[in-house]
Each structure stands twice: as C-alpha cells, then as structure tokens.
N, CA and C of each residue as an Amber inpcrd file, in Angstrom:
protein
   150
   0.8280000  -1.1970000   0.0000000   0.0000000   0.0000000   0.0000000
   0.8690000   1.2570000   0.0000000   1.7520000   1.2670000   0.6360000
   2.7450000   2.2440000   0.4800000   3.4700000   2.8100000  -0.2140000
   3.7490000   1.9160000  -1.2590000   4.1180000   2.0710000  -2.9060000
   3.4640000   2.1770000  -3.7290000   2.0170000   2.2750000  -3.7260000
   1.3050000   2.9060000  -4.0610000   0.8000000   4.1340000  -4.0000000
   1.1630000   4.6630000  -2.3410000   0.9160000   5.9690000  -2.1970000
   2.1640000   6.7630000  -2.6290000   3.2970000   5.9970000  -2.9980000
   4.3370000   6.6480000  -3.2340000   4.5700000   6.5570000  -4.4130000
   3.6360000   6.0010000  -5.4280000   3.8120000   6.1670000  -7.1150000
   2.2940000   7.6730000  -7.4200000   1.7670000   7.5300000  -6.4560000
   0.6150000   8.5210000  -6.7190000   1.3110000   9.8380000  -6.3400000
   2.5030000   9.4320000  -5.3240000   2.8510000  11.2180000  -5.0540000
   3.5650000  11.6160000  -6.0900000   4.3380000  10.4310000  -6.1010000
   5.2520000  10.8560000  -7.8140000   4.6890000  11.2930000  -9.2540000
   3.6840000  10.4840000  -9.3660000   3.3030000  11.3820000 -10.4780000
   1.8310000  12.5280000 -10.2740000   2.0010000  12.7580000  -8.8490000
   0.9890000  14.1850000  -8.6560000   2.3780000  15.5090000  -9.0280000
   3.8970000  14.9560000  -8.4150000   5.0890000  15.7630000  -8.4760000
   4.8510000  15.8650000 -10.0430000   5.1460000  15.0920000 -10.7820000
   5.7230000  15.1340000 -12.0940000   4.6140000  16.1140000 -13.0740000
   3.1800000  15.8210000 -12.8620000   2.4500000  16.8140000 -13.6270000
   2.6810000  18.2050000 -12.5840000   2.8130000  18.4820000 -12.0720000
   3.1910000  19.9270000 -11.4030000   4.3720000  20.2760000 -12.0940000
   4.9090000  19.3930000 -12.1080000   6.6180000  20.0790000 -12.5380000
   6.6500000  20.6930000 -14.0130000   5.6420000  19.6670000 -14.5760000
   5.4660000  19.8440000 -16.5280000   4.4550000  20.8060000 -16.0280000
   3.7330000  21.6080000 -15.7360000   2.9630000  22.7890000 -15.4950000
   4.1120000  23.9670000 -15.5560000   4.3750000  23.3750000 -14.1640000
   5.7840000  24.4300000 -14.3220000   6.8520000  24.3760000 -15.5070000
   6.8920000  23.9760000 -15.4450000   7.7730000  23.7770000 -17.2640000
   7.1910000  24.6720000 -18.2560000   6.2570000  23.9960000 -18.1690000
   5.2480000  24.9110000 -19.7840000   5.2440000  26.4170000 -19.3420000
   4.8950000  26.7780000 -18.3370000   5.0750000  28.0150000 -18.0760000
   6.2130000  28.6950000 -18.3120000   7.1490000  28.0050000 -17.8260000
   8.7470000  28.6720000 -17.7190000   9.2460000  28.7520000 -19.3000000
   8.6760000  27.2040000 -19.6580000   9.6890000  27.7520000 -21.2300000
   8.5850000  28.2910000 -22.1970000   7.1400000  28.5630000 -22.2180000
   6.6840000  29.1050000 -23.3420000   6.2710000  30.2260000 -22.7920000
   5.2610000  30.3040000 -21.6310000   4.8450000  31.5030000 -21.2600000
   5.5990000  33.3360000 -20.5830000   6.3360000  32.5360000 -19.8900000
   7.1340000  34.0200000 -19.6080000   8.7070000  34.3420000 -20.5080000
   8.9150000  33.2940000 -21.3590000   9.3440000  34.2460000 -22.7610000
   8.8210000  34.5310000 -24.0170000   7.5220000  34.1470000 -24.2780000
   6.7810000  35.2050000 -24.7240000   6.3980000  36.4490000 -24.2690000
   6.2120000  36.6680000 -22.7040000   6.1020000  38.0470000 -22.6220000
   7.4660000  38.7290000 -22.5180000   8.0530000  38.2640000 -22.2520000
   9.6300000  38.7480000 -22.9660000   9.4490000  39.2500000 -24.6000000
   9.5890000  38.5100000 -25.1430000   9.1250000  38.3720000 -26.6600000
   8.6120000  39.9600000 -27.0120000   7.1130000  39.7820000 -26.5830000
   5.9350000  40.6440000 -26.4910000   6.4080000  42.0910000 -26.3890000
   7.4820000  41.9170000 -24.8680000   8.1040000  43.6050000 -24.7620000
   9.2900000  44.1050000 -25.7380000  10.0400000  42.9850000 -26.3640000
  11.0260000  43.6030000 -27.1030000  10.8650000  43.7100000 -28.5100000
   9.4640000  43.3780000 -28.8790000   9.3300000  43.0840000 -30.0160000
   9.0420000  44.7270000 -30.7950000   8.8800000  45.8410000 -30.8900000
   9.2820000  47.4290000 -30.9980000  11.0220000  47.1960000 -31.1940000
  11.7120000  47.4060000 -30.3740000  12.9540000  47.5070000 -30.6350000
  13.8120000  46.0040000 -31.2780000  13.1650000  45.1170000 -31.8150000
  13.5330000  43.6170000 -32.7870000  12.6580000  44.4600000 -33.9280000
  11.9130000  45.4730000 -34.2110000  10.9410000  45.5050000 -35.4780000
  12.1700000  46.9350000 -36.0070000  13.0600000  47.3450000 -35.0960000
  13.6410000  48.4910000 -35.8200000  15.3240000  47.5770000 -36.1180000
  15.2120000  46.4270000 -35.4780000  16.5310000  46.0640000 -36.0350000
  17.0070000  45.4500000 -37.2460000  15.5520000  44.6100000 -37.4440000
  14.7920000  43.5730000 -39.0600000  13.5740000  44.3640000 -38.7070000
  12.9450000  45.3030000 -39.9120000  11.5900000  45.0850000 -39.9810000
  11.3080000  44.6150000 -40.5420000   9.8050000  43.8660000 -41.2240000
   9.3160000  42.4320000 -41.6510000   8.9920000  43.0240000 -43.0700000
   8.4800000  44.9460000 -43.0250000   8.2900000  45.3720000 -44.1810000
   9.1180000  46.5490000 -44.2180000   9.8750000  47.3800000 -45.5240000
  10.2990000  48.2490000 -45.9100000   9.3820000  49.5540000 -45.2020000
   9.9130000  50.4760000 -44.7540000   9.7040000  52.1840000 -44.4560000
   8.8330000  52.7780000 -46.0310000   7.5770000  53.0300000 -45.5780000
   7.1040000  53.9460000 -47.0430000   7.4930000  55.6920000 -46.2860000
C-alpha cells in the first residue's frame, strides 16, 4: 500500500513540474518576446519604411 501511495505522489510531483515547465519555457518568454518586439521591429523590420 505504500508504494502505491508513493507512485501517486510521484506522479501528482511530475504533472506539477510539466505545469511548471510549460510556463517557464513558453509563457514568460513570450512576454519577454511581447516587450522587445518594438525595438527587434527596428533592427529587421518584416516590411520596408514607405
């Protein structure tokens, strides 16, 4: 019974951790992204200056 409660804690850990993951690597460098993207549009802009 005990190794059972100790495969249930493990993978209650492991989906927390991939939560945290997804967050860390997609969500808060996109808002990174988001703020530098003004000064990345004057270094390549995507279209020519009329």
């Amino acid at each position: 019974m005990d190794s059972l409660l100790d495969l249930l804690i493990t993978l209650i850990s492991l989906v927390f951790l991939s939560i945290l993951g997804l967050i860390g690597g997609v969500a808060i460098p996109g808002l990174f992204l988001a703020a530098a993207a003004p000064w990345l549009d004057k270094l390549r802009p995507l279209r020519p200056k009329r």
